[in-house]
C-alpha positions as CSV (number, residue, x, y, z in Angstrom):
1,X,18.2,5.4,23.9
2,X,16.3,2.1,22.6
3,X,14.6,-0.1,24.8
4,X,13.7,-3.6,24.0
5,X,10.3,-3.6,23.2
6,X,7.5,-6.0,21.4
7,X,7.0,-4.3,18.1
8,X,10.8,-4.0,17.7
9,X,11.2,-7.6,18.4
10,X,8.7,-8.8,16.1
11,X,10.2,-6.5,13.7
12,X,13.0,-8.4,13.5
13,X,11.2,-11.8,13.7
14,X,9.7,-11.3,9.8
15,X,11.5,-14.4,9.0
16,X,9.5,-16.1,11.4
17,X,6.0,-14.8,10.4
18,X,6.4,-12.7,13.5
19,X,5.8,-16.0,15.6
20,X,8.0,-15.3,19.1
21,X,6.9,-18.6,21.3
22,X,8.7,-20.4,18.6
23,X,11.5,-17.8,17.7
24,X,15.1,-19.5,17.6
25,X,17.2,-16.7,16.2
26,X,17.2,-12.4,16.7
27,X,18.9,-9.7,15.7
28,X,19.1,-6.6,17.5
29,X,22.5,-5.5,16.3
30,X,23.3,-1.2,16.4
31,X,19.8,-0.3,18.1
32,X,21.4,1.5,20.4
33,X,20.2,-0.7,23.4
34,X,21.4,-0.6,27.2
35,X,19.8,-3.2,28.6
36,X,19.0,-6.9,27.9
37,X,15.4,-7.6,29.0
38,X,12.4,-9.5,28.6
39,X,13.6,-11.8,26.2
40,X,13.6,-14.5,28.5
41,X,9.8,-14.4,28.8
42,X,8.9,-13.3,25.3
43,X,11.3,-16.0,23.1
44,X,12.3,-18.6,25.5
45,X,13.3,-21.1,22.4
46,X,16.5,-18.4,21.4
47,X,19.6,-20.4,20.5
48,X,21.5,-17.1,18.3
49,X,21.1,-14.0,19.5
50,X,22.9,-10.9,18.0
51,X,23.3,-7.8,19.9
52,X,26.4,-6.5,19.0
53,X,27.0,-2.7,18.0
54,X,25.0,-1.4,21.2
55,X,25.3,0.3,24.5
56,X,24.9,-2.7,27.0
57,X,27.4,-1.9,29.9
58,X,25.7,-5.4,31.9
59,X,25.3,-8.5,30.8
60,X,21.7,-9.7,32.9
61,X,18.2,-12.0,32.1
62,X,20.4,-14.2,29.4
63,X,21.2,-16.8,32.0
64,X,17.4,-17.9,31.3
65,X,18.1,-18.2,28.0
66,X,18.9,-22.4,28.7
67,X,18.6,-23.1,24.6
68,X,21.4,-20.1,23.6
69,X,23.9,-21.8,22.0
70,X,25.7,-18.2,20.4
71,X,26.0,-14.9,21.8
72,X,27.0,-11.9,20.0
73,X,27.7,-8.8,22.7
74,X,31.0,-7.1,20.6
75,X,31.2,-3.5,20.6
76,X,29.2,-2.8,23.9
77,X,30.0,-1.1,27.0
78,X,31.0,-4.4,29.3
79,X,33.5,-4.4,32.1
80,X,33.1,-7.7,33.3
81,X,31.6,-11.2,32.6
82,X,28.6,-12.1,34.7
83,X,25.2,-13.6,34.4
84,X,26.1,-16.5,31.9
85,X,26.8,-19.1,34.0
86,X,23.0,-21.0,33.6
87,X,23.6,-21.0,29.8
88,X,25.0,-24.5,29.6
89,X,23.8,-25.2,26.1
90,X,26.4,-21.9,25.3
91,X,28.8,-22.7,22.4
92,X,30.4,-19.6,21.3
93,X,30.6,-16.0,22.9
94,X,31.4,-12.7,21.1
95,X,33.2,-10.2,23.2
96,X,35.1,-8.6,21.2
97,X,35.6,-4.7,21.3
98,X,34.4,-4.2,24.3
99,X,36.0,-2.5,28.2
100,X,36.4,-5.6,30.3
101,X,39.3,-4.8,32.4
102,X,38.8,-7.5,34.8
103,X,39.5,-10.6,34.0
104,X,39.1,-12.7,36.8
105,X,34.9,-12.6,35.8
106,X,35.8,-14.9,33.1
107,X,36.0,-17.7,36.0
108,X,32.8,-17.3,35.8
109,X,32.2,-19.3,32.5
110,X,34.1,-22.5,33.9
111,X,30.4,-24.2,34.7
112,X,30.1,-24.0,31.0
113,X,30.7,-27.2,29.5
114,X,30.2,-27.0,25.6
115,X,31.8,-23.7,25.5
116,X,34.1,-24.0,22.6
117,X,35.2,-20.5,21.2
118,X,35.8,-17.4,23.1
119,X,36.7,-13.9,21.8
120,X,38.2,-11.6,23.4
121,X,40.2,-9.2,21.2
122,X,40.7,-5.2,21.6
123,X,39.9,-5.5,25.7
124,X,42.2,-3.9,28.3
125,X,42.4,-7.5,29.5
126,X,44.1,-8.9,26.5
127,X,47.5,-6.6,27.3
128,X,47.7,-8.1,30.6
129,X,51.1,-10.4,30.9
130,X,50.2,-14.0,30.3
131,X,46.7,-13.5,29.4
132,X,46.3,-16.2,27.3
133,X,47.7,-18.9,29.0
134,X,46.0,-17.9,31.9
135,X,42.7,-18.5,30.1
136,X,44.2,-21.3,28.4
137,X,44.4,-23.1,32.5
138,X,41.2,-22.1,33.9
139,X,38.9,-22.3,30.5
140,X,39.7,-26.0,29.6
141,X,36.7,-26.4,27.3
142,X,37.7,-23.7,24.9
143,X,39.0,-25.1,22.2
144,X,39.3,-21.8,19.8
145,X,41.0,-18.1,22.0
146,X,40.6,-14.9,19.6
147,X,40.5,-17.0,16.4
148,X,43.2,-19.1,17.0
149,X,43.0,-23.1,17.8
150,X,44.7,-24.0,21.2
151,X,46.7,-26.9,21.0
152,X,48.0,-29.9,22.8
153,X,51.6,-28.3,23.3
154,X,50.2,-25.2,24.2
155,X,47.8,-25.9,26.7
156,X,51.0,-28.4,28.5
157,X,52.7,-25.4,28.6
158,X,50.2,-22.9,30.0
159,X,50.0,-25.2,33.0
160,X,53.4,-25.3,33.7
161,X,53.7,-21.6,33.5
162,X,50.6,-21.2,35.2
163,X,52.1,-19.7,38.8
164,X,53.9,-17.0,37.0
165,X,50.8,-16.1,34.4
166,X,48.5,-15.2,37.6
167,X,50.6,-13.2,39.3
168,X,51.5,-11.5,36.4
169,X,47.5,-10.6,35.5
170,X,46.6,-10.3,38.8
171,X,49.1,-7.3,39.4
172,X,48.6,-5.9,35.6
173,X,44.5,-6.4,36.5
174,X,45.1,-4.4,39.7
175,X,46.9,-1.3,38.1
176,X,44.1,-1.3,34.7
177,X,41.5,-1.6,37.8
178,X,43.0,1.7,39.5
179,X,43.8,3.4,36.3
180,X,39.9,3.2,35.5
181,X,38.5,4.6,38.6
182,X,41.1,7.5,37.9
183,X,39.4,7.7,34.1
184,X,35.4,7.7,36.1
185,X,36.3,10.8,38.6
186,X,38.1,12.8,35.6
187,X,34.7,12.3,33.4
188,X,32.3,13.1,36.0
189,X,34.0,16.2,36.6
190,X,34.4,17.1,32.7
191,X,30.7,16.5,32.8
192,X,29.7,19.0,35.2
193,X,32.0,21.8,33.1
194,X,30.3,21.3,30.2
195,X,27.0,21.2,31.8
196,X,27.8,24.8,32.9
197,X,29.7,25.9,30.3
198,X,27.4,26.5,26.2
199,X,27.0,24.0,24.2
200,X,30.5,23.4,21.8
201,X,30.2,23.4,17.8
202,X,30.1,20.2,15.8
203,X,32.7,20.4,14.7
204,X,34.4,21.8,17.8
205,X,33.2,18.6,19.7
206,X,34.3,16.5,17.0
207,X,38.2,17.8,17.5
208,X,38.4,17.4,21.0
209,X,40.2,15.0,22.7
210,X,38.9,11.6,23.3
211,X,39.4,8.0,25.1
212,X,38.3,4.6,25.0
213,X,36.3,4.8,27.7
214,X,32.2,3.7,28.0
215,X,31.4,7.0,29.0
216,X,33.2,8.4,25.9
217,X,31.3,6.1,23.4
218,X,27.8,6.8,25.3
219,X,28.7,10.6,24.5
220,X,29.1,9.7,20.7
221,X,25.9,7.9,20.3
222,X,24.1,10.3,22.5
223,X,25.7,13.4,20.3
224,X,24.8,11.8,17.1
225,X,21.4,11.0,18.1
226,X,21.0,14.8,19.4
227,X,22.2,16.0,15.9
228,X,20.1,13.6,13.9
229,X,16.9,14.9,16.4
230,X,17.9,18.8,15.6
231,X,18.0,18.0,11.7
232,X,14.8,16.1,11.5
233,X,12.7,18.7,13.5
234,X,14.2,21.7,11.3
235,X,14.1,19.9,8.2
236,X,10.1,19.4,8.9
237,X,9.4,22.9,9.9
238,X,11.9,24.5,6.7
239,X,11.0,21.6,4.3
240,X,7.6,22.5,2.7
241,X,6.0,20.3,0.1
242,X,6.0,20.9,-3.6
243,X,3.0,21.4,-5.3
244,X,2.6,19.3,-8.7
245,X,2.1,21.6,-11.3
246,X,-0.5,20.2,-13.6
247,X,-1.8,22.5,-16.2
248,X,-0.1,26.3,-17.1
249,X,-1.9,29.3,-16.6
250,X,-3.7,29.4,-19.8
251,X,-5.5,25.8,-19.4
252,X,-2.3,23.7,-21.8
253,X,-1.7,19.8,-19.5
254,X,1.9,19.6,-18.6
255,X,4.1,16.4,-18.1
256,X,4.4,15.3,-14.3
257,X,5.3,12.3,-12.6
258,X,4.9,12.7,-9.0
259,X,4.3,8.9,-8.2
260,X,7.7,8.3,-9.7
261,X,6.5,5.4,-11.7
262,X,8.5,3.7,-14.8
263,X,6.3,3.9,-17.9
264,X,6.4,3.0,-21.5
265,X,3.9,4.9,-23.6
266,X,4.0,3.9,-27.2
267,X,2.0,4.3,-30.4
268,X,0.3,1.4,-32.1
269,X,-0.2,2.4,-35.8
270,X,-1.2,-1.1,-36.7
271,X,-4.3,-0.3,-34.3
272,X,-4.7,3.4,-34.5
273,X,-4.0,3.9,-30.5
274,X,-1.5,5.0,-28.0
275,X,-0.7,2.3,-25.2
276,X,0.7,3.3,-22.1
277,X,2.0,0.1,-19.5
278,X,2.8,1.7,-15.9
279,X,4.2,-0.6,-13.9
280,X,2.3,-0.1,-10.4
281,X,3.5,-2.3,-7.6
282,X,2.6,-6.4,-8.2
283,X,0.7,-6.3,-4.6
284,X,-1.1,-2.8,-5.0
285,X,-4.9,-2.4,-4.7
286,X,-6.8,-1.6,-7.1
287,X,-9.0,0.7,-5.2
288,X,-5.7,3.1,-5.1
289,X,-5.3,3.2,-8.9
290,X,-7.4,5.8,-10.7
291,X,-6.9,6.3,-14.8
292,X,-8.6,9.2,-16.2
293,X,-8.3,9.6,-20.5
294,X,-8.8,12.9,-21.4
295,X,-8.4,13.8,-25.2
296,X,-5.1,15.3,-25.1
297,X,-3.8,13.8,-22.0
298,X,-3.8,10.8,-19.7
299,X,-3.5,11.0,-16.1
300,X,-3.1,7.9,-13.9
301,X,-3.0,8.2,-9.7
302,X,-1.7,5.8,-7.5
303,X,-2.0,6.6,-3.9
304,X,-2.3,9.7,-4.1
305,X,0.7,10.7,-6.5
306,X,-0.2,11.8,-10.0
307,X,1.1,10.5,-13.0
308,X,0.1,12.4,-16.0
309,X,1.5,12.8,-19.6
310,X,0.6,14.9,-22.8
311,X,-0.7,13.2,-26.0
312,X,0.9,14.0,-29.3
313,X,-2.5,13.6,-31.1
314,X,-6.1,13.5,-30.0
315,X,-8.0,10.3,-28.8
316,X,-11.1,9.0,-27.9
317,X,-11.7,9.0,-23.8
318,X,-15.2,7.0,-24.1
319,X,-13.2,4.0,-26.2
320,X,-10.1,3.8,-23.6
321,X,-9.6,0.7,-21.5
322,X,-7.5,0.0,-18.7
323,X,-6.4,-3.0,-17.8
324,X,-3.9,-4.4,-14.9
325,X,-1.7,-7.5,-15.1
326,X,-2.4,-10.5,-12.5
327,X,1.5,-11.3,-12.9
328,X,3.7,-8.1,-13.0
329,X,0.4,-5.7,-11.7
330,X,1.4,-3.4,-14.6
331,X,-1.6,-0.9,-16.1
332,X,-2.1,-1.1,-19.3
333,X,-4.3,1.7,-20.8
334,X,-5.7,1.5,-24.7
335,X,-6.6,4.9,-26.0
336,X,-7.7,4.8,-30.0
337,X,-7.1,7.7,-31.8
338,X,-9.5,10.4,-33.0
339,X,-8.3,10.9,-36.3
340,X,-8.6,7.5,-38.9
341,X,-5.1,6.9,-40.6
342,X,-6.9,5.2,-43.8
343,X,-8.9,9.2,-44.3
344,X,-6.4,11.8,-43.8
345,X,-7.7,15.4,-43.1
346,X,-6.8,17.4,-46.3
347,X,-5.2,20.2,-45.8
348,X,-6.5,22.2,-49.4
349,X,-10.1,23.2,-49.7
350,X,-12.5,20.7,-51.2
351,X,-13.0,20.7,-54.8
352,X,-16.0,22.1,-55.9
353,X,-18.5,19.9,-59.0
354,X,-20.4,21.9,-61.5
355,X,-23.2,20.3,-62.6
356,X,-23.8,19.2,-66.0
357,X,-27.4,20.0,-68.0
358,X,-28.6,17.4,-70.4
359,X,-29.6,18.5,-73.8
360,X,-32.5,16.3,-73.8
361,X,-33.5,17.2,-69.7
362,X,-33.4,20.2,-67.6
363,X,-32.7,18.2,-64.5
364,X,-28.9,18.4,-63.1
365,X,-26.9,15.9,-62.5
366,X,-23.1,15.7,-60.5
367,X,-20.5,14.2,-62.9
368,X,-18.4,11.5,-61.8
369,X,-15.3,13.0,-63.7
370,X,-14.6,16.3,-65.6
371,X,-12.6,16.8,-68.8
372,X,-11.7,20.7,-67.5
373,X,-8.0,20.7,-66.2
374,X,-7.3,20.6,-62.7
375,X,-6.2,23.9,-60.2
376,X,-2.7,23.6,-59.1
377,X,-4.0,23.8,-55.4
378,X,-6.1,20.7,-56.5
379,X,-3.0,18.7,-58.2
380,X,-0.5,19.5,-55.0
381,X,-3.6,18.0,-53.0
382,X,-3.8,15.1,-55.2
383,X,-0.2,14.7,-55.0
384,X,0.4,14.6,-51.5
385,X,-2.1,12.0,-51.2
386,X,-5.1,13.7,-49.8
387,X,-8.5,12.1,-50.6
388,X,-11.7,14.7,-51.2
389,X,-14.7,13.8,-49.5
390,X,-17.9,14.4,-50.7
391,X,-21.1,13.9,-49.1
392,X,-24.6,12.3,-49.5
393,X,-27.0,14.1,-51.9
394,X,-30.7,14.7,-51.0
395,X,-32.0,14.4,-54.1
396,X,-32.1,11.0,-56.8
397,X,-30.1,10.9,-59.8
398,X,-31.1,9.1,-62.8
399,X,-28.5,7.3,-64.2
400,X,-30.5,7.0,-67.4
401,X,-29.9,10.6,-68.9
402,X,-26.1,11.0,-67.7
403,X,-25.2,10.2,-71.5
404,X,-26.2,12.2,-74.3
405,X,-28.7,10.0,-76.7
406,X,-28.3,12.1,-79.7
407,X,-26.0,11.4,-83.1
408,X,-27.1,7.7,-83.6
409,X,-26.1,6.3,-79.5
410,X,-27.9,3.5,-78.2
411,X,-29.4,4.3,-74.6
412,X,-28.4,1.5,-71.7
413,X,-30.0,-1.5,-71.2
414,X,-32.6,-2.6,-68.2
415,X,-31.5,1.4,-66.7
416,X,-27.9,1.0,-66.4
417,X,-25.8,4.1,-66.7
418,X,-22.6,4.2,-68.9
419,X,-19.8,6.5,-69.8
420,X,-18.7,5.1,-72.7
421,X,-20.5,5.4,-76.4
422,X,-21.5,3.1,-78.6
423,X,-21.2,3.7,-82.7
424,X,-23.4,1.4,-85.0
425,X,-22.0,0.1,-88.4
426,X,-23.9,1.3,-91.7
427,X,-26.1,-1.1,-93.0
428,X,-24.8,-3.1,-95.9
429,X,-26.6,-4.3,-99.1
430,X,-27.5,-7.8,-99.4
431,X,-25.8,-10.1,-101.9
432,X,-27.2,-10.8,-105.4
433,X,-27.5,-14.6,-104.2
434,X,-29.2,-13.6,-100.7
435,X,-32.4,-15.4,-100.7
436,X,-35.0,-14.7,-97.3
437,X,-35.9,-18.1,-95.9
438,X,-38.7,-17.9,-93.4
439,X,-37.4,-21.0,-91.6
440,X,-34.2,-19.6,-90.6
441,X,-33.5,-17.9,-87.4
442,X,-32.6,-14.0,-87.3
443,X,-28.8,-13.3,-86.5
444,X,-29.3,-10.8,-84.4
């Protein structure tokens, strides 16, 4: 079973920054604890304490505890009230669900001046005849009995009937009192049987017979926590771990998300790239993040745990950045593409441009455009939208002798190419009344 120790008592003291000199509240509820101890020493300054839902059969080293103003100790092992009678700041006490067959230890509490509510319910001692106005007489600072206000009228009347009430719960005490020691020999000798005897199946166990006793709930939580032992040592030795599977047997990168991570990846055609946010924990450190870009997939580790994913298109690992959020603590990774959207890769083969022979020049030149009609490969090309490419040429073309100078054209000006020909008018005649004056400018 659990003991009280530091490390679970600083566990619970997170609200306080782990501070126990200063500590005014704890909770040690279901712990499975049997004995209160050292809190006295280690939080002096307690004024709620909640250990309800354990195994505590006495209640001891509380009465130190001068600050404790509520005490929670339902659903425990007690029998009778004791050790409480120093805690005169006490205000309200929890003992509800628990064995307290005598009833007489609640005298004990009568130095306790502020006590103002007392619980009680699902004890042996609650069936006794007159139990309530017996309490009612001897606790006159409670103010509040199992949930329920005492009144003016009621607490005349207790007094009167006072007499009758403890002889009443003094025989009923005597007979719960006798009826218990009967219940202790009958489980000490069950529990040398079953020492001798195998060890029952769960579910066996589970069927039996059994009776609200403390020794019957100790045997639950000690069966339990047998059963949860047995479980966690099997499932270590049969439970073997999974190895992430990261690539198939022919060298292809396969989806995995061991770090179990949510994650967006999206593609940015505005800016050619795939973006992938993963949203690693706010307080993580960056020295157990690693992003590696590969061209077909991305693969990002956080401690330890891999979190890769295939790319639908090829990108560019030495352009990829990764960057990580100082408010969320997201990753954000930037991976351009290889291939540019503004060129697509045709699909037909590339054209290929005869050159053309001057009739003036020997020397070839490549034509900008042809008059010969298209291949159908190269119109379906053209078609779907496909661009031909055509590279740099290591030798000079003279744009002078592109266009043929024969039948009357007019070569280009200053060296400037040109597609398009020029035809001069025929000369005309003058007129009989033309006369040549030197002193006028030419026309042309």
């Amino acid at each position: 079973m659990t003991k009280i120790t530091l490390e679970l008592v600083r566990k619970r003291a997170e609200h306080n920054d782990g501070e126990l000199s200063t500590l005014e509240e704890l909770s040690l509820h279901q712990q499975d604890i049997e004995k209160i101890e050292h809190l006295h020493r280690w939080c002096p300054r307690l004024r709620i304490l909640y250990l309800q839902g354990n195994l505590i059969a006495k209640i001891e080293n509380v009465g130190r505890l001068r600050d404790l103003e509520y005490l929670n100790l339902a659903l425990n092992n007690l029998e009778c009230v004791e050790g409480l009678d120093r805690c005169h700041a006490l205000h309200k006490l929890d003992l509800t669900a628990n064995f307290i067959y005598d009833l007489t230890s609640l005298l004990s509490l009568q130095d306790l001046p502020d006590l103002r509510e007392l619980y009680l319910t699902g004890n042996p001692c609650t069936s006794y005849r007159g139990y309530r106005g017996w309490l009612v007489c001897n606790l006159p600072s409670v103010q509040e009995l199992d949930g329920t206000l005492i009144s003016r009228s009621e607490r005349l009347r207790a007094l009167q009937e006072l007499t009758q009430s403890d002889s009443t719960v003094r025989i009923d005490q005597q007979q719960a009192l006798e009826k218990r020691a009967k219940e202790k020999a009958k489980y000490e000798e069950s529990e040398r049987k079953e020492e001798s005897e195998d060890e029952k199946d769960d579910e066996e166990w589970w069927k039996g017979p059994s009776e609200p006793t403390p020794e019957a709930r100790i045997a639950i939580h000690r069966h339990i926590a047998r059963r949860r032992q047995e479980h966690q040592s099997s499932s270590q030795h049969t439970k073997k771990s999974r190895a992430v599977r990261l690539f198939t047997s022919d060298g292809r990168p396969l989806n995995a998300n061991a770090a179990k991570l949510e994650f967006q990846l999206t593609e940015d055609e505005d800016n050619n790239c795939f973006k992938l946010e993963v949203h690693t924990y706010k307080y993580l450190d960056a020295t157990l993040v690693d992003c590696d870009v590969q061209p077909w997939y991305v693969r990002v580790t956080v401690r330890g745990k891999v979190l890769q994913l295939v790319l639908l298109e090829e990108v560019r690992p030495g352009q990829a950045t990764a960057l990580r959020s100082q408010v969320t603590g997201h990753l954000l990774v930037t991976m351009p593409k290889l291939a540019d959207p503004w060129r697509p890769v045709s699909t037909c083969p590339p054209q290929k441009i005869t050159p053309a022979t001057s009739s003036n020049s020997a020397q070839s030149t490549y034509l900008p455009h042809t008059t010969t009609t298209p291949s159908p490969a190269h119109t379906e090309c053209e078609r779907q939208g496909n661009y031909l490419e055509v590279g740099e040429s290591s030798s000079t073309v003279d744009y002078t002798k592109i266009v043929n100078n024969s039948a009357g054209e007019v070569p280009p000006a200053h060296g400037l190419a040109t597609t398009r020909t020029r035809h001069l008018p025929p000369d005309r005649p003058n007129s009989p009344d033309f006369v040549d004056d030197a002193d006028v400018p030419s026309l042309v």
